[in-house]
CHARMM internal coordinates of N, CA and C (Angstrom, degrees):
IC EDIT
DIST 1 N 1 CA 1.4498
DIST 1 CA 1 C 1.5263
ANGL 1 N 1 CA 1 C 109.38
DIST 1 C 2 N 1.1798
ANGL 1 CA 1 C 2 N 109.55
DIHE 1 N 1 CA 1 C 2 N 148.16
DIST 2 N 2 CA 1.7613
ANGL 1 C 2 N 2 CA 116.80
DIHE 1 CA 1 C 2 N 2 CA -174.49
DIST 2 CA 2 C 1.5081
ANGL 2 N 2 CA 2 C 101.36
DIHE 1 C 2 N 2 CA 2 C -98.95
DIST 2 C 3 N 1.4308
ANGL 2 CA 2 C 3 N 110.60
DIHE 2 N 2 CA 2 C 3 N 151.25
DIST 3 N 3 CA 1.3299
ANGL 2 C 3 N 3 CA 133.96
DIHE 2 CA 2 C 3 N 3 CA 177.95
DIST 3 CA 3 C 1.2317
ANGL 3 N 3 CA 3 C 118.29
DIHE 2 C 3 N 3 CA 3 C -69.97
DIST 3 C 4 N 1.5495
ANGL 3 CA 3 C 4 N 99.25
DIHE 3 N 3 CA 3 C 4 N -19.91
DIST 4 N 4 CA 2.0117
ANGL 3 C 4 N 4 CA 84.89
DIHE 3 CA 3 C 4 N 4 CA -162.79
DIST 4 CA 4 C 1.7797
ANGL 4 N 4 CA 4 C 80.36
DIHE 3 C 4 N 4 CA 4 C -154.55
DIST 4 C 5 N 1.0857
ANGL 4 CA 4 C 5 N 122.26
DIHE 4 N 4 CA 4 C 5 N 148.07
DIST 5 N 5 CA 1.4846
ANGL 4 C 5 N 5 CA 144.58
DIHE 4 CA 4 C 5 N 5 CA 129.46
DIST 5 CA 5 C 1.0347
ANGL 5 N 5 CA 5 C 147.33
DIHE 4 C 5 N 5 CA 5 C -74.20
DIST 5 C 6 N 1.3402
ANGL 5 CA 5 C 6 N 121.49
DIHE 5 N 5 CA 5 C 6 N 100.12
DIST 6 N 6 CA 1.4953
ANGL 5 C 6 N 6 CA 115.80
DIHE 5 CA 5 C 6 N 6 CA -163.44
DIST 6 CA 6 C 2.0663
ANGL 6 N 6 CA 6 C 110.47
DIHE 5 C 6 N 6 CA 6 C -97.96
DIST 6 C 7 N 0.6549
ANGL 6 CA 6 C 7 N 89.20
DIHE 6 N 6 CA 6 C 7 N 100.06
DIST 7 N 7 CA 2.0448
ANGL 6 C 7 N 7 CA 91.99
DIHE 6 CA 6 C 7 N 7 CA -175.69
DIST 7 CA 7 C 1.5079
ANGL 7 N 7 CA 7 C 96.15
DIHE 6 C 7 N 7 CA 7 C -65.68
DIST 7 C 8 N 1.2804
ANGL 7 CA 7 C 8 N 116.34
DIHE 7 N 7 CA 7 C 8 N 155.72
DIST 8 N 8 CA 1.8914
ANGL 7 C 8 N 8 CA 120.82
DIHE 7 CA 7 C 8 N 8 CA 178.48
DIST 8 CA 8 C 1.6749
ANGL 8 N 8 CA 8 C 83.71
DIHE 7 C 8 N 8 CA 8 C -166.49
DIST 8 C 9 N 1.4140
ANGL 8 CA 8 C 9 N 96.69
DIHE 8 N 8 CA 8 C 9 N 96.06
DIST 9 N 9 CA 1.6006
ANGL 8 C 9 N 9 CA 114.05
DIHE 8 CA 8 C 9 N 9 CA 158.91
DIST 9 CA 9 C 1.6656
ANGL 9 N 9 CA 9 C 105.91
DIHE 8 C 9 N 9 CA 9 C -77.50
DIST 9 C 10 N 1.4046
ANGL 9 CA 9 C 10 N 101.75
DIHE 9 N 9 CA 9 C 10 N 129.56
DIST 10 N 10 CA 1.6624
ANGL 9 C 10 N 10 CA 125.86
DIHE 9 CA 9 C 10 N 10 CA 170.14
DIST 10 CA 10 C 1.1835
ANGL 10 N 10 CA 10 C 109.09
DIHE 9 C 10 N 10 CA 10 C -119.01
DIST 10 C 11 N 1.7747
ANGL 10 CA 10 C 11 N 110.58
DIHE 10 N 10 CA 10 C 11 N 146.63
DIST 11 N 11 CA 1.0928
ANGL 10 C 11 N 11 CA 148.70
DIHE 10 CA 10 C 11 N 11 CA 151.13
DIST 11 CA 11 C 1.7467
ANGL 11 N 11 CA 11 C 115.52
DIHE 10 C 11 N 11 CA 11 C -118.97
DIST 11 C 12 N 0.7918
ANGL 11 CA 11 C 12 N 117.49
DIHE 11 N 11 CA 11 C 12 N 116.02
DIST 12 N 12 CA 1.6963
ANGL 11 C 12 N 12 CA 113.23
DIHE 11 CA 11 C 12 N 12 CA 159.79
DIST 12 CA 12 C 1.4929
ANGL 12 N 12 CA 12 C 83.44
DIHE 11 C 12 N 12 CA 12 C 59.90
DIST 12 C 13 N 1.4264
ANGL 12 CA 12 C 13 N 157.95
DIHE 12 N 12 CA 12 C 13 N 66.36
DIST 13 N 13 CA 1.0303
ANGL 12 C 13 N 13 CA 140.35
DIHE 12 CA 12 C 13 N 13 CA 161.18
DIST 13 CA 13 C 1.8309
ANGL 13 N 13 CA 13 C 121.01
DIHE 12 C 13 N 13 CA 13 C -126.07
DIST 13 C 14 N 1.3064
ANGL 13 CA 13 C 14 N 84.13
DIHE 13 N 13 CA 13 C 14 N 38.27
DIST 14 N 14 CA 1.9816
ANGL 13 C 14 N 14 CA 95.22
DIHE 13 CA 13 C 14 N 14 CA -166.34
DIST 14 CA 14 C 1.8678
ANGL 14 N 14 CA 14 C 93.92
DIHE 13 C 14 N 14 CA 14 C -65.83
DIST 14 C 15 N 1.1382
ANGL 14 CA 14 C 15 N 127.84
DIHE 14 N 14 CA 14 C 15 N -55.18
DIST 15 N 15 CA 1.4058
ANGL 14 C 15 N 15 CA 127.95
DIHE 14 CA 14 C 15 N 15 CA 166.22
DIST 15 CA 15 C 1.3822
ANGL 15 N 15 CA 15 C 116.71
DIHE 14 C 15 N 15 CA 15 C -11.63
DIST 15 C 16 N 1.4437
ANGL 15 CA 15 C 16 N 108.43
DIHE 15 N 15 CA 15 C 16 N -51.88
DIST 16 N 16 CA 1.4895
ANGL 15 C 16 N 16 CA 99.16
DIHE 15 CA 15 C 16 N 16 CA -162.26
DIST 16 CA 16 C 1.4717
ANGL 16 N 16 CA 16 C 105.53
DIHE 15 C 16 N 16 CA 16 C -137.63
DIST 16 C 17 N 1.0287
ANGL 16 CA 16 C 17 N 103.91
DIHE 16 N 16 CA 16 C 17 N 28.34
DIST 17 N 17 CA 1.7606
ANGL 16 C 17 N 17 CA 119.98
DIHE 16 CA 16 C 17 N 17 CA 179.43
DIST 17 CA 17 C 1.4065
ANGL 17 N 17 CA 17 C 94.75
DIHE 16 C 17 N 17 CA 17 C -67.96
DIST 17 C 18 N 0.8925
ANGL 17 CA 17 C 18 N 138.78
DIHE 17 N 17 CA 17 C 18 N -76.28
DIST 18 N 18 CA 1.7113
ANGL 17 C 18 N 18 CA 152.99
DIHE 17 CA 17 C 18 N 18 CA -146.19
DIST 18 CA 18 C 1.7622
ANGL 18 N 18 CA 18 C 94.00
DIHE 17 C 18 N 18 CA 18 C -59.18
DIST 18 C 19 N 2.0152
ANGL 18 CA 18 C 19 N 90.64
DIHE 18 N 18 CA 18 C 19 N -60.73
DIST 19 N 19 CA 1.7200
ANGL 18 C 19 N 19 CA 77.35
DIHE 18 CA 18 C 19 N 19 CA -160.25
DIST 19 CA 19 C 1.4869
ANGL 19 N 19 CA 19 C 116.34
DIHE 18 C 19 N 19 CA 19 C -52.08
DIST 19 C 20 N 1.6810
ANGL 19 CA 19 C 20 N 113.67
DIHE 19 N 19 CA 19 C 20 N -33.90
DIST 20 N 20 CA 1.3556
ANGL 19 C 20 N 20 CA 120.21
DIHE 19 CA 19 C 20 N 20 CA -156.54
DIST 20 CA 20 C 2.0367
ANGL 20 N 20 CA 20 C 109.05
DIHE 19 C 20 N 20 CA 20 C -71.80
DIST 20 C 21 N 1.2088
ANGL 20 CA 20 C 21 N 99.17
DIHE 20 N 20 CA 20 C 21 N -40.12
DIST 21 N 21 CA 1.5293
ANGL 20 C 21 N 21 CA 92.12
DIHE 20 CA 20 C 21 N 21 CA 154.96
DIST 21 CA 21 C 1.4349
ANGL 21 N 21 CA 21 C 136.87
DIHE 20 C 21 N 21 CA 21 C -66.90
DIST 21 C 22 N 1.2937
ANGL 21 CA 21 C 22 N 126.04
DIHE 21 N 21 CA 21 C 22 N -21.12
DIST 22 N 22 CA 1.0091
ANGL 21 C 22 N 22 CA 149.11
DIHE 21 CA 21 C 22 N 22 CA -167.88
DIST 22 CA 22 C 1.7831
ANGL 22 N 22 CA 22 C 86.63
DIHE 21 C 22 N 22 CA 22 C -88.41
DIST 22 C 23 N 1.0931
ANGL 22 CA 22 C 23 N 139.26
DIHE 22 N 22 CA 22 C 23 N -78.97
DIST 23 N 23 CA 1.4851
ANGL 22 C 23 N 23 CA 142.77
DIHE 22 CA 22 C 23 N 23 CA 161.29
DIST 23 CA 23 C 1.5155
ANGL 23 N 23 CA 23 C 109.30
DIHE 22 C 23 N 23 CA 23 C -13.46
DIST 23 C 24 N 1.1302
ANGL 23 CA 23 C 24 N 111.42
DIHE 23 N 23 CA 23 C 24 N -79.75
DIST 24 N 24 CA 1.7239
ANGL 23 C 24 N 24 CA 116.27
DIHE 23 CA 23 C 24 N 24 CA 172.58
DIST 24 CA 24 C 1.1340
ANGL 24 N 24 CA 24 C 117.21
DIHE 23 C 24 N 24 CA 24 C -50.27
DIST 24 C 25 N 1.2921
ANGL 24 CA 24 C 25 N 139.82
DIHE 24 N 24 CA 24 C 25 N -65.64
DIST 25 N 25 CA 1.5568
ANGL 24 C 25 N 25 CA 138.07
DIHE 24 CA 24 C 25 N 25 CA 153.66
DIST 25 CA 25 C 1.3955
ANGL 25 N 25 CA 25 C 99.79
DIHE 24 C 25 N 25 CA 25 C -1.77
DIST 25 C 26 N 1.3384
ANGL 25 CA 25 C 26 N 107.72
DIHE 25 N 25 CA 25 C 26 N -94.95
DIST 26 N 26 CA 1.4922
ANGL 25 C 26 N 26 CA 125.16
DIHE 25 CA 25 C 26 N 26 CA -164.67
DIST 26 CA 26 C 1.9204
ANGL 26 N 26 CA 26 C 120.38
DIHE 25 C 26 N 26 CA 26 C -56.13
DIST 26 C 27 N 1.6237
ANGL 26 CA 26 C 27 N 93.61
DIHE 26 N 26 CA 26 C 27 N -17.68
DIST 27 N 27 CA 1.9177
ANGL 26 C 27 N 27 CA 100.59
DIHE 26 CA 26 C 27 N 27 CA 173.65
DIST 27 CA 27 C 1.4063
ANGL 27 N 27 CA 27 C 93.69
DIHE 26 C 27 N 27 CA 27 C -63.33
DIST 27 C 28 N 1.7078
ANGL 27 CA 27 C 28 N 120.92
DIHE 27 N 27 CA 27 C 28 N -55.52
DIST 28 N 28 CA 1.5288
ANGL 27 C 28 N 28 CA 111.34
DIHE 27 CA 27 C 28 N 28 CA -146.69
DIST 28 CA 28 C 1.8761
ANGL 28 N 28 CA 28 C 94.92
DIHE 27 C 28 N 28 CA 28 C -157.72
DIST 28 C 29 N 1.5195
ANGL 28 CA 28 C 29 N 102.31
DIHE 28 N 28 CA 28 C 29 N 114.52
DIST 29 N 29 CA 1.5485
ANGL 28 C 29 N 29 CA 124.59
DIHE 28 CA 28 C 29 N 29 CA -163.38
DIST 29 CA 29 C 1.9704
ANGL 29 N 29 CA 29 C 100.33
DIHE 28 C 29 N 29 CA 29 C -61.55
DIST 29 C 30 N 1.4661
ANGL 29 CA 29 C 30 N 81.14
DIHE 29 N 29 CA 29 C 30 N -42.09
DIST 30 N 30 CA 1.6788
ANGL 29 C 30 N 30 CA 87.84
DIHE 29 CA 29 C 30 N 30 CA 172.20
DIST 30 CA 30 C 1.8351
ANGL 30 N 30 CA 30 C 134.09
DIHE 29 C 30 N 30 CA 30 C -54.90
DIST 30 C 31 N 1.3274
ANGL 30 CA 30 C 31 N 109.75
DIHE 30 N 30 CA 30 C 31 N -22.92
DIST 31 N 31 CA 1.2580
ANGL 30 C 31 N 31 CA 105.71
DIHE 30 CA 30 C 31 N 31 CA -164.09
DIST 31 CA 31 C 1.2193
ANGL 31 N 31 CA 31 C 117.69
DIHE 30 C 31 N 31 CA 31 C -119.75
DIST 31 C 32 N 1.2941
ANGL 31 CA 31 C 32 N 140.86
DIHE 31 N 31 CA 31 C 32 N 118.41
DIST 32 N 32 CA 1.5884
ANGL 31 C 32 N 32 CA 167.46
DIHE 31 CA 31 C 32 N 32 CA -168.57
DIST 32 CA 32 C 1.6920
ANGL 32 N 32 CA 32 C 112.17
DIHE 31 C 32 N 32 CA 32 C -62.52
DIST 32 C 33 N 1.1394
ANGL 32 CA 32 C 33 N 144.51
DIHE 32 N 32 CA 32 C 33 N 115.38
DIST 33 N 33 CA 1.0066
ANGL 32 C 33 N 33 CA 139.53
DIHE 32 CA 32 C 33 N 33 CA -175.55
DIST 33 CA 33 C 2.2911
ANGL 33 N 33 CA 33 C 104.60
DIHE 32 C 33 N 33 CA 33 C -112.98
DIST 33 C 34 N 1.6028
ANGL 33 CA 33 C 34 N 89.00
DIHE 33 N 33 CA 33 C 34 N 134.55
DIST 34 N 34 CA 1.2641
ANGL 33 C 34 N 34 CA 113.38
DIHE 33 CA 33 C 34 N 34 CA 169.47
DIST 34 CA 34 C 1.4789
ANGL 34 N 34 CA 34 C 124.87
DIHE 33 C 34 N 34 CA 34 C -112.60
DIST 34 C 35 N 1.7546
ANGL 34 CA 34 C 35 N 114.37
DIHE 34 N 34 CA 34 C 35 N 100.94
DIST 35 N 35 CA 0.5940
ANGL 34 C 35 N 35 CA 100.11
DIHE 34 CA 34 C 35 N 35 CA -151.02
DIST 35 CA 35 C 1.8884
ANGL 35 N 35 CA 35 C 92.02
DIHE 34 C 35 N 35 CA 35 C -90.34
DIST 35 C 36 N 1.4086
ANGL 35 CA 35 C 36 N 118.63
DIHE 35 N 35 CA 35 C 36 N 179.31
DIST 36 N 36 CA 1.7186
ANGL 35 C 36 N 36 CA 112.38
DIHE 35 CA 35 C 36 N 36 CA -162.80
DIST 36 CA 36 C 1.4180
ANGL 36 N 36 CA 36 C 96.60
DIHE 35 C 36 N 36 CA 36 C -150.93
DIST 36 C 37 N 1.4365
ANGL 36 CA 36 C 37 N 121.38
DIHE 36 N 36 CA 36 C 37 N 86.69
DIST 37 N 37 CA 1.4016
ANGL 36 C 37 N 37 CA 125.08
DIHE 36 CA 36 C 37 N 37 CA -156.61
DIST 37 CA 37 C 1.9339
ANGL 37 N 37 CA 37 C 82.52
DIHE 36 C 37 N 37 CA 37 C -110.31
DIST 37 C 38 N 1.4296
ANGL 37 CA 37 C 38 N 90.41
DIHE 37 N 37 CA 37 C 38 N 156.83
DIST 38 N 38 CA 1.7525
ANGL 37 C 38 N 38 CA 113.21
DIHE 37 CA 37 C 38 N 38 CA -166.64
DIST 38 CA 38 C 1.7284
ANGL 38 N 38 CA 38 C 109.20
DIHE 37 C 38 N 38 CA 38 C -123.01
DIST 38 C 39 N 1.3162
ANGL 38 CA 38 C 39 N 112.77
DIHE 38 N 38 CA 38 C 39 N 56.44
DIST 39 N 39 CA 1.5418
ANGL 38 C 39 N 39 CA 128.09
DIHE 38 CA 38 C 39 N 39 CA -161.41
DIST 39 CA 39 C 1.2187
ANGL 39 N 39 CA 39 C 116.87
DIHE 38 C 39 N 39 CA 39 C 37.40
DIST 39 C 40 N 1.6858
ANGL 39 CA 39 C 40 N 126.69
DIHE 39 N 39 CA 39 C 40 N 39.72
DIST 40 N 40 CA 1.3419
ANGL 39 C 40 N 40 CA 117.15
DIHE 39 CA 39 C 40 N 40 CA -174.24
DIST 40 CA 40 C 1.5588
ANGL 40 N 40 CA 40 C 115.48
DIHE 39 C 40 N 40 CA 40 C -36.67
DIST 40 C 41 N 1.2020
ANGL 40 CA 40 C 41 N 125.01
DIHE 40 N 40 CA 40 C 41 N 156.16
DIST 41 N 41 CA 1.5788
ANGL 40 C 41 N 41 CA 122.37
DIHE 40 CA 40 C 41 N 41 CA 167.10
DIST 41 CA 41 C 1.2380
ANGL 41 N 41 CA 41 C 127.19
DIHE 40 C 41 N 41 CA 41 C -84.04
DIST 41 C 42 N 2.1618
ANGL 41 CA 41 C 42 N 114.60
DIHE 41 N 41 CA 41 C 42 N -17.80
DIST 42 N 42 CA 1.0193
ANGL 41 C 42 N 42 CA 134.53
DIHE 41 CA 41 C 42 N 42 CA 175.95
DIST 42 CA 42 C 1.3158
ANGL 42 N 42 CA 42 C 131.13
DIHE 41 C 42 N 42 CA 42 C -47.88
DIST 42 C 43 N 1.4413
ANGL 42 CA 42 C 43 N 100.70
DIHE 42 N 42 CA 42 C 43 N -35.27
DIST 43 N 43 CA 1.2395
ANGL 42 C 43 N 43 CA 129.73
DIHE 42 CA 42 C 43 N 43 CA -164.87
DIST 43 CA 43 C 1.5543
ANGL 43 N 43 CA 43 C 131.29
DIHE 42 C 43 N 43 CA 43 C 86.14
DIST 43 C 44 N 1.1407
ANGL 43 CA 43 C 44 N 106.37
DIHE 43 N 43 CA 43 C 44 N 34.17
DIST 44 N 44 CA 1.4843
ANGL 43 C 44 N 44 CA 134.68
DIHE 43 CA 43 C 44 N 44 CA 161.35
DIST 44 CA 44 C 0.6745
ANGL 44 N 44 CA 44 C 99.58
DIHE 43 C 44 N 44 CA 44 C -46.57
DIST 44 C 45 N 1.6374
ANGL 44 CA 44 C 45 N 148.10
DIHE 44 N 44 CA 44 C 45 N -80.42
DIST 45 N 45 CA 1.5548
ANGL 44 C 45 N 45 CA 128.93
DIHE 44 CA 44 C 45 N 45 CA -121.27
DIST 45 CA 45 C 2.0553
ANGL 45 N 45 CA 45 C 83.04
DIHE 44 C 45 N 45 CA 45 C -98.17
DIST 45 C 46 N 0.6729
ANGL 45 CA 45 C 46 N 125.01
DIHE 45 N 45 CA 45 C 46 N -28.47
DIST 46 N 46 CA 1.6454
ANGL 45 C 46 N 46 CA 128.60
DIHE 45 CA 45 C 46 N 46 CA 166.71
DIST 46 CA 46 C 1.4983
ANGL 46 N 46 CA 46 C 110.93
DIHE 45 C 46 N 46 CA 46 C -35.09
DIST 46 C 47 N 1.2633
ANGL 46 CA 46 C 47 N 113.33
DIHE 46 N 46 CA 46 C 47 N -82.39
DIST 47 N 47 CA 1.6655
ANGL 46 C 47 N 47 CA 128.59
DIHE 46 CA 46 C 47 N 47 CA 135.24
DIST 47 CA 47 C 1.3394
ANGL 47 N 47 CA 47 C 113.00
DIHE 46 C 47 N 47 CA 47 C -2.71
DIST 47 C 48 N 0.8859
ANGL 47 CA 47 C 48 N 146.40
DIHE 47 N 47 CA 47 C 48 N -97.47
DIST 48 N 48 CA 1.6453
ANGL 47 C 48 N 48 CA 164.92
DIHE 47 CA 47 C 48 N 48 CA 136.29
DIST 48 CA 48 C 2.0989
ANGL 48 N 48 CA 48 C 109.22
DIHE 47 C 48 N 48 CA 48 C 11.82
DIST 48 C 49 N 1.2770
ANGL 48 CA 48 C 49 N 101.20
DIHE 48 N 48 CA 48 C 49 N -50.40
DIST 49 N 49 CA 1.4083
ANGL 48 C 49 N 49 CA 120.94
DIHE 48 CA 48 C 49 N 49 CA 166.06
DIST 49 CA 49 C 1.6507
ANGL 49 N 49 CA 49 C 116.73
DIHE 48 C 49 N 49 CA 49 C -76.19
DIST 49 C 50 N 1.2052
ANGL 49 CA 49 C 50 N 116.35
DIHE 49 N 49 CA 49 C 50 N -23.84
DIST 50 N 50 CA 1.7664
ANGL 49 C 50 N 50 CA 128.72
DIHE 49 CA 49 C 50 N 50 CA 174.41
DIST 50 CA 50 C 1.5718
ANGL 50 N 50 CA 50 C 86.98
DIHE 49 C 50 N 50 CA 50 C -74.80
DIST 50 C 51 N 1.4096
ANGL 50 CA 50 C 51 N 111.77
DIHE 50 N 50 CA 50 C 51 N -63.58
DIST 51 N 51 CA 1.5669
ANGL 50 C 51 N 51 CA 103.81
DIHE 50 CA 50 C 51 N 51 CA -151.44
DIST 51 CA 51 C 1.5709
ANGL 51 N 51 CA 51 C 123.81
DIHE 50 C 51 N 51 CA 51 C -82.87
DIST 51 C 52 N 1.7527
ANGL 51 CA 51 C 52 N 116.23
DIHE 51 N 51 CA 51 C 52 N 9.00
DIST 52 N 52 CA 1.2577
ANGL 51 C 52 N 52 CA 143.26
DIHE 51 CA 51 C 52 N 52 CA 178.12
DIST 52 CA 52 C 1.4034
ANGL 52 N 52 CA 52 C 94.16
DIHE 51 C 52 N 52 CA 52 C -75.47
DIST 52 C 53 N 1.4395
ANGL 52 CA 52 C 53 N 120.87
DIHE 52 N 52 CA 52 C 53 N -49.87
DIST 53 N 53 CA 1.4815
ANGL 52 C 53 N 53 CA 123.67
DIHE 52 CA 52 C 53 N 53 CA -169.18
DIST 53 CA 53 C 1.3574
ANGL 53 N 53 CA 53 C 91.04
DIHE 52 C 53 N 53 CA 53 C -74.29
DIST 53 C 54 N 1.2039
ANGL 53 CA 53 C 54 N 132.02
DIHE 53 N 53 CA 53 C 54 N -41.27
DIST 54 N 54 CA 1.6532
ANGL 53 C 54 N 54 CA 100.19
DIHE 53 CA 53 C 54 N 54 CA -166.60
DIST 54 CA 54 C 1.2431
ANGL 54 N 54 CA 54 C 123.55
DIHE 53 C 54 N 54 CA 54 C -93.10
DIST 54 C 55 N 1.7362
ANGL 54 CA 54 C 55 N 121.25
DIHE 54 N 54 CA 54 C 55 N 17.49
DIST 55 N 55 CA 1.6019
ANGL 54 C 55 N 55 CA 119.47
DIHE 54 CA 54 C 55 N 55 CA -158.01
DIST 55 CA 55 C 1.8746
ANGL 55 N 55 CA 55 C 74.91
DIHE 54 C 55 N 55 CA 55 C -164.73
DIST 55 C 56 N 1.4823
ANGL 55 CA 55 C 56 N 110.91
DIHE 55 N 55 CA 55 C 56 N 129.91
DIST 56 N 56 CA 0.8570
ANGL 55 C 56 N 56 CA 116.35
DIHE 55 CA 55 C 56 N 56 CA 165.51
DIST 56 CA 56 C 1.8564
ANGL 56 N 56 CA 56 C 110.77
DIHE 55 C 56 N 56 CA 56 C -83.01
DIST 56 C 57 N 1.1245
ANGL 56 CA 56 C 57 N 98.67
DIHE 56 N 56 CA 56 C 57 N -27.47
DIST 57 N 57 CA 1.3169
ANGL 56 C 57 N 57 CA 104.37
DIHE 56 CA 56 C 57 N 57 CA 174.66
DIST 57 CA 57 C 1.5344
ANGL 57 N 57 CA 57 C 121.15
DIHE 56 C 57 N 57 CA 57 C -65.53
DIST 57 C 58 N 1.2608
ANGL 57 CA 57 C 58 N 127.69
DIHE 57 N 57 CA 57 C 58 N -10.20
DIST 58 N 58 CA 1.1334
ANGL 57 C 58 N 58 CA 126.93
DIHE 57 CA 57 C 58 N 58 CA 164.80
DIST 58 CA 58 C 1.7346
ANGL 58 N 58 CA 58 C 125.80
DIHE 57 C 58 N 58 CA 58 C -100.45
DIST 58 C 59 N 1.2788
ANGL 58 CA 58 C 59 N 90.21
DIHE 58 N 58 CA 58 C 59 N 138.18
DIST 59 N 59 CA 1.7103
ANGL 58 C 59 N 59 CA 86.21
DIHE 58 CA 58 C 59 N 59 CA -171.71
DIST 59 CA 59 C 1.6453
ANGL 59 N 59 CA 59 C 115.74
DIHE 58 C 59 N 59 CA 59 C -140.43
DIST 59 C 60 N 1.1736
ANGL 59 CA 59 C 60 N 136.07
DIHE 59 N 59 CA 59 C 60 N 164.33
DIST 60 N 60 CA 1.7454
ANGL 59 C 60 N 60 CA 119.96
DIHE 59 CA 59 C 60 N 60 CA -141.70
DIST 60 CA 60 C 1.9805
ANGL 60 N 60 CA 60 C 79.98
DIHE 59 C 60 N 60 CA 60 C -174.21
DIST 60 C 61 N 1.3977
ANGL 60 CA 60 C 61 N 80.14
DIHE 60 N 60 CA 60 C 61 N 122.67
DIST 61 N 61 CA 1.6578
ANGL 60 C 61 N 61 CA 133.39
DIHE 60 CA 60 C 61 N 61 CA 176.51
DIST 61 CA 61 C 1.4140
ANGL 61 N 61 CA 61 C 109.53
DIHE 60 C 61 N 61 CA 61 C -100.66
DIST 61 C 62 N 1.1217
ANGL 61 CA 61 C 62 N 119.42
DIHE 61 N 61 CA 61 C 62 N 115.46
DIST 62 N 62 CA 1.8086
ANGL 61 C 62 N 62 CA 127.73
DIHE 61 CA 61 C 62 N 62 CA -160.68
DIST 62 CA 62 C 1.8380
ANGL 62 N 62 CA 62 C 88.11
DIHE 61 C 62 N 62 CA 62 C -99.52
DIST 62 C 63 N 1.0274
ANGL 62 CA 62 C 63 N 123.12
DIHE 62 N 62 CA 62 C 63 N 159.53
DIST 63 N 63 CA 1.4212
ANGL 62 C 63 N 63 CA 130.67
DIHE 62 CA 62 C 63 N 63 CA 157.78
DIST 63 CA 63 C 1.6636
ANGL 63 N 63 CA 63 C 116.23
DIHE 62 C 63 N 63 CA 63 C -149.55
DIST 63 C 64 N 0.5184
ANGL 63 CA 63 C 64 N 108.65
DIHE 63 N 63 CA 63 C 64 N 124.71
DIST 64 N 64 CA 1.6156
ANGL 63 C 64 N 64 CA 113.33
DIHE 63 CA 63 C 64 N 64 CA 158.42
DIST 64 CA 64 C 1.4157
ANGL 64 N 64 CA 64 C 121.64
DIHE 63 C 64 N 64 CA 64 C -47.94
END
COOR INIT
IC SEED 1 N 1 CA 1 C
IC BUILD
């Protein structure tokens, strides 16, 4: 279990989705990121669902 939770609400943020988890990941081994996408149209939360499979540590909250 991780120490800390980091939430990263998206809009339109497929650009920089990757790096910004990829950043946090690597700040602190301990802490789990959720990501909380708001039906971007970009295809963020798509994005968000790619990078669940590759990092158990990442995890993604769908919203309407």
């Amino acid at each position: 279990m991780s120490e800390a939770l980091v939430c990263i609400p998206t809009y339109n943020e497929r650009e920089n989705l990757e790096a910004i988890c990829q950043a946090v990941l690597q700040a602190d081994p301990r802490v789990d990121i959720l990501v909380v996408d708001d039906n971007s149209p970009d295809g963020t939360g798509r994005l968000a669902d790619e990078l669940v499979q590759r990092d158990e540590r990442i995890n993604v909250l769908h919203r309407e």
